[in-house]
C-alpha positions as CSV (number, residue, x, y, z in Angstrom):
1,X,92.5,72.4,65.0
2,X,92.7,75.5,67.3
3,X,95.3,76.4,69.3
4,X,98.0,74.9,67.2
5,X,101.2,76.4,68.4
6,X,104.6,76.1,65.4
7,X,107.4,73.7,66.4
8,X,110.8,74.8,65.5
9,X,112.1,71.6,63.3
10,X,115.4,71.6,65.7
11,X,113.2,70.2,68.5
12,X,112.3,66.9,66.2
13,X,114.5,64.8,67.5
14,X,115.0,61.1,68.0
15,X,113.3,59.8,70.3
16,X,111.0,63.1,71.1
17,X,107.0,62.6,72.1
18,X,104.3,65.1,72.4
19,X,101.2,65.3,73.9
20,X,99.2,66.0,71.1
21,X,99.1,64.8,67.7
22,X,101.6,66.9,65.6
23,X,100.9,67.9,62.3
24,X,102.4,69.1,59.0
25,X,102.4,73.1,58.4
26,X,98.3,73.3,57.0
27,X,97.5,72.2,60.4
28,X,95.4,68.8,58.9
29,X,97.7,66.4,57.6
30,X,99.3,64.3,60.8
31,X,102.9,64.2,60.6
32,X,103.0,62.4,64.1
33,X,100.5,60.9,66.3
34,X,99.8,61.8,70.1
35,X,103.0,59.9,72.3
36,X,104.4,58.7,69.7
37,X,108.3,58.4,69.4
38,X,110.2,60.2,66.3
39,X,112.2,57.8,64.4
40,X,114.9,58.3,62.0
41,X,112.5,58.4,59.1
42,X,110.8,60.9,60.5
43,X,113.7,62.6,60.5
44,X,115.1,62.3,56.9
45,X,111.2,63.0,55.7
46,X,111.8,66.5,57.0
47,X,114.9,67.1,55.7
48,X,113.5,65.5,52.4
49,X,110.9,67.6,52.0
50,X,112.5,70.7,53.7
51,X,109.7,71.3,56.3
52,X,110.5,74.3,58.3
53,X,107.9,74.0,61.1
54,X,105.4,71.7,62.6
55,X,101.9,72.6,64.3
56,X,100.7,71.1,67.7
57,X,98.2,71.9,70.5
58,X,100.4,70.0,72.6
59,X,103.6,69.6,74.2
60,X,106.3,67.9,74.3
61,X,106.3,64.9,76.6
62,X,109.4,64.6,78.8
63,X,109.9,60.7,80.6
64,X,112.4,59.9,83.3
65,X,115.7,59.2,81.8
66,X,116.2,55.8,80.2
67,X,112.8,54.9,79.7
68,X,112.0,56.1,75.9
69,X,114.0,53.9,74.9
70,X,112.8,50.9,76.8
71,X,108.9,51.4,75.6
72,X,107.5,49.3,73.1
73,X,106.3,51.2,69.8
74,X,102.8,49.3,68.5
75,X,104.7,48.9,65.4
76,X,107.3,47.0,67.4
77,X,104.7,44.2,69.1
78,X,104.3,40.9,67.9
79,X,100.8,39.6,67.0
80,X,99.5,37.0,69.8
């Protein structure tokens, strides 16, 4: 877990994906997995559990307007 850089909470937003997994502020537990898009309970755990910072070796992934939105979540797939 080297190289983990703080994230200001204000830059969790809805929708946001990074790199690299992001984690809670002891740098093991995962508070968001690599790509992955931050949904509103995301959100409300942070403000639950007043988290001031996250960690990450990564950085956060920026995709061509309109197309967060239109990506599938593996949560959000139906079994075949």
């Amino acid at each position: 877990m080297d190289n983990l850089a703080k994230i200001d909470i204000e830059r969790i937003k809805l929708g946001v994906r990074f790199s690299e997994p992001v984690y809670f502020d002891d740098g093991k537990s995962m508070f968001l997995a690599a790509r992955k898009a931050v949904k509103q309970y995301h959100l409300q755990a942070l403000k639950q559990w007043e988290i001031r910072f996250l960690l990450s070796a990564g950085s956060e992934v920026t995709l061509p307007t309109g197309i967060h939105s239109s990506l599938p979540e593996d949560d959000d797939l139906e079994e075949l």
